[in-house]
C-alpha positions, 0 to 999 in steps of 0.5 A: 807904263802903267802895271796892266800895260806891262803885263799886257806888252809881256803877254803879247811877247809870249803869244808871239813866241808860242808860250801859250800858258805863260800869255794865258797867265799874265792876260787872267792876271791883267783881268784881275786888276782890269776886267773891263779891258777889251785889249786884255780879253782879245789877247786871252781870245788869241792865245785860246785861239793858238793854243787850240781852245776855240770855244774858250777863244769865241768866248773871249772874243765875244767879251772883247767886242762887248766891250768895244763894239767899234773894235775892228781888230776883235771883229777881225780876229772872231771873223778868223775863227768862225771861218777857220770853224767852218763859220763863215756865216756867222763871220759875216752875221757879225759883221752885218751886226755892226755895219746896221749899229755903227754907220757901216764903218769902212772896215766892215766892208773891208773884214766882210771881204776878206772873209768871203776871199779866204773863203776862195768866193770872190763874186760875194766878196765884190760887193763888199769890194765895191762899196769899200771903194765908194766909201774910202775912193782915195785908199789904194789898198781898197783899189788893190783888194777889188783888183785881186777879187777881179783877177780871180775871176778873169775880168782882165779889163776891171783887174787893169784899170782897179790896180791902175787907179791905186797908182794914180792915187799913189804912184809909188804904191809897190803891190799895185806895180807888183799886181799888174807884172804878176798878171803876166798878159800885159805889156808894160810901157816905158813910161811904167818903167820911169815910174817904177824908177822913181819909185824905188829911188823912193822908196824906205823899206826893203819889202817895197824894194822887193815888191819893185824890183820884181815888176821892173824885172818884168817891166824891162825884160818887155822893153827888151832890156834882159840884162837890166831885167835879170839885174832887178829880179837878182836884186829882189830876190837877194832882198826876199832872200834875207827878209825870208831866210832859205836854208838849202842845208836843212831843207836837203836833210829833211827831205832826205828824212822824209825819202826815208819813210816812202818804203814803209811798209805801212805807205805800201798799203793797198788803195782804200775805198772811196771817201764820203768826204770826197777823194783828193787828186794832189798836183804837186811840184816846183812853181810855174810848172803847168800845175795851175793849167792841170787843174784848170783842165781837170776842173772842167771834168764833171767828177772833179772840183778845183780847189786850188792851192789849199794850206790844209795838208800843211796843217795836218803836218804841223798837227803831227810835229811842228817842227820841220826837221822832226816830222818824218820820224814823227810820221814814221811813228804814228799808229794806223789810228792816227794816220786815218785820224789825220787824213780824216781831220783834212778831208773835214777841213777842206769842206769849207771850201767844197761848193759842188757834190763831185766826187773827187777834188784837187788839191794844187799846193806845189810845194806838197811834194814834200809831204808826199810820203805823208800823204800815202800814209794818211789817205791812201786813197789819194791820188798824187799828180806829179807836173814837171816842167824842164828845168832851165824853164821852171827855175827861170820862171820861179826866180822870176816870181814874187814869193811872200814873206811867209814863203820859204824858198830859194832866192838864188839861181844855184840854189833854186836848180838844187831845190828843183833836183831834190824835188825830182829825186823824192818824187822818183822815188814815189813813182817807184814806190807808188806806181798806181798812185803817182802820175808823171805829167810833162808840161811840155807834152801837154802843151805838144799834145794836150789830148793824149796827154789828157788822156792819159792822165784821166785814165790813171785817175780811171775816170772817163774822157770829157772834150771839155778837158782840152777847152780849160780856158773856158771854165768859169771858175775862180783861180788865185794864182799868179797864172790866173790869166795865162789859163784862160787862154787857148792851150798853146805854145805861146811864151814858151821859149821867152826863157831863152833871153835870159839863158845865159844867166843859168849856173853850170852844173858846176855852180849849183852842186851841192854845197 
């Protein structure tokens, strides 16, 4: 290993571990010796870029493809960027720039599509999808990508026969096995269950293992087989477990923490005015709740914009403390500028993904529940949505869905009902504290009846009724999560007690006390 290729390897080990100067130093010191190296200016370009230097981070980048004009990998990360800067335009500027100078390479339509995706606009991405697949017709992830965009806009049929071509490019292929379980609407055959079989008997690497299991889960619980379909969601869940480790002990101290703060005096403030920016309606709470069916619902109101499940609220947390377990006494500590600093830092950045004027949009991250404290303090104008499922339903049906790597979460039955509790508890203690700006929606009401139901929950939001409420299964626009498909059918009763099949599997109450 030449010089240059160990100071570049150690700056690469402290990019990975957040020591933002100790990379910075090393890459200037491998610049020095080698100025030409793109490899060295596109790690100068990701540390910048980490360490919140974005203009220093274009610079480097744009060296870096100088440089190396077939770079895909700086195109990549200059495309993240530029979108992360509300971009997007120029990402795709960029890489209509080297598909006119370079042949159009095939990762050109793959980058474009990713960077209309992450944009949560699948119909441009398509195009791209396509010609990737006329390009590159034997490459199964490409199949793969063009079914997700299709899923996102309800084309069941395309979505189908994409992840189905995947699989006969390759038959082991376990995101295409995944995709198809994870629309929920289709029925698997036994002949997919002898496939996925082979499959996983073939199979070397645990996150493929993970992947299978949780789609013959599904693929068996069809089949009626509920024993042998509980067995590979419990075996797959146990794999995702040690691949994402979950620590109900810490978790339970942190949101402990963050109950704390929902007394404060500076969280009981009055509600502002309206925003500029627009006015958020979170919808929070456990996975596989109903909460994709709510925004649905209020997306067809002419005043609000779905968004979907945005990562943005999470940035701003980490933007006051990165550390989880020290972000309630960092909330705690902020001054009234800050809060009304970062709460206008989120509404900036949601912008990116605004296509209509309304004046109020939804936020749909489940999981931000745990931020709800916070959310009083930053943007007091906020309203919260707190969807609520029973829980024997919602716990099964979680344990019952793929959560990626980057997803921290319970991967057994005891500690999933814990995380459901705990959930209930701070979220009580919202509604007590916030009762103007914390609304209770039962699932099961609203599936019972949708519009009182709707009603009500438009009311709290002091908007007027609108019929195209209890019609959500017509709205057009795209949906990114695993119950894309459930919601564009009829609000009904339909699936809601396969639960049952699997009832005997829940822990006693005695099983799931705290540890």
């Amino acid at each position: 290993m030449t010089a240059s290729s160990r100071l570049l390897a150690e700056a690469a080990c402290a990019l990975a571990s957040n020591r933002f100067e100790s990379a910075d130093r090393l890459l200037r010191a491998s610049i020095a010796t080698q100025p030409d190296d793109p490899e060295a200016w596109r790690l100068l370009g990701c540390t910048a870029r980490a360490a919140g230097k974005p203009d220093e981070a274009e610079q480097c980048l744009r060296r870096t493809i100088a440089l190396a004009p077939r770079h895909a990998l700086a195109h990549a990360d200059l495309c993240g960027l530029l979108s992360d800067l509300g971009r997007a335009g120029d990402a795709i500027s960029l890489l209509d720039h080297a598909a006119a100078t370079q042949d159009t390479p095939a990762w050109t339509h793959s980058l474009k599509a990713a960077t209309w995706m992450a944009e949560r606009r699948p119909h441009d991405a398509l195009p791209a999808l396509e010609a990737l697949v006329r390009q590159a017709p034997r490459a199964s992830a490409a199949w793969i990508s063009l079914a997700e965009a299709l899923q996102t806009g309800g084309d069941l049929h395309r979505t189908v026969a994409a992840y189905r071509q995947a699989l006969a490019i390759e038959p082991d292929c376990a995101p295409a096995w995944l995709g198809l379980a994870s629309l929920r609407v289709i029925r698997f055959e036994p002949a997919d269950v002898a496939a996925m079989k082979i499959a996983l008997h073939r199979t070397g690497t645990d996150l493929d293992k993970v992947q299978l299991g949780y789609a013959l889960g599904k693929a068996l619980g069809d089949q009626g087989a509920y024993e042998a379909s509980f067995r590979h969601f419990e075996r797959a869940n146990a794999l995702r477990g040690a691949l994402a480790p979950y620590d109900p002990h810490a978790f339970a101290i942190a949101v402990r923490a963050m109950e704390d703060i929902i007394g404060a005096p500076r969280a009981c403030a009055p509600v502002t005015a309206c925003s500029a920016d627009g006015n958020p309606i979170f919808i929070v709470g456990m996975p596989r709740s109903g909460s994709t069916l709510v925004e649905q619902i209020l997306a067809c109101h002419p005043q609000i914009e779905g968004l979907g499940e945005l990562f943005e609220l999470q940035a701003a947390a980490q933007g006051i403390e990165r550390r989880p377990h020290a972000l309630p006494a960092a909330i705690g500590s902020l001054t009234k500028e800050e809060m009304a600093g970062f709460g206008a830092r989120y509404l900036r950045s949601v912008q990116r993904y605004r296509r209509t004027g309304r004046p109020f949009f939804t936020d749909k991250m489940p999981a931000n529940w745990q931020l709800a404290p916070m959310i009083r303090l930053i943007l007091p104008h906020a309203r919260i949505i707190d969807v609520r499922r029973d829980p024997a339903p919602c716990c099964l049906s979680s344990f019952m869905t793929y959560f990626s790597r980057r997803t921290t979460f319970p991967a057994n039955l005891p500690d999933l009902m814990r995380y459901y509790e705990t959930c209930c508890r701070l979220m009580n203690a919202m509604h007590r504290a916030h009762p103007a700006h914390v609304h209770l929606l039962r699932y099961e009401a609203l599936i019972a009846q949708p519009e009182s139901e709707v009603r009500r929950l438009l009311d709290f939001l002091q908007l007027d009724f609108d019929p195209a409420c209890l019609r959500p299964h017509e709205g057009a626009r795209p949906i990114f999560t695993p119950s894309a498909q459930q919601v564009r059918r009829p609000i009904g009763t339909t699936g809601l007690e396969g639960w049952r099949h699997y009832e005997r599997w829940l822990p006693s109450a005695d099983a799931r006390s705290a540890p």
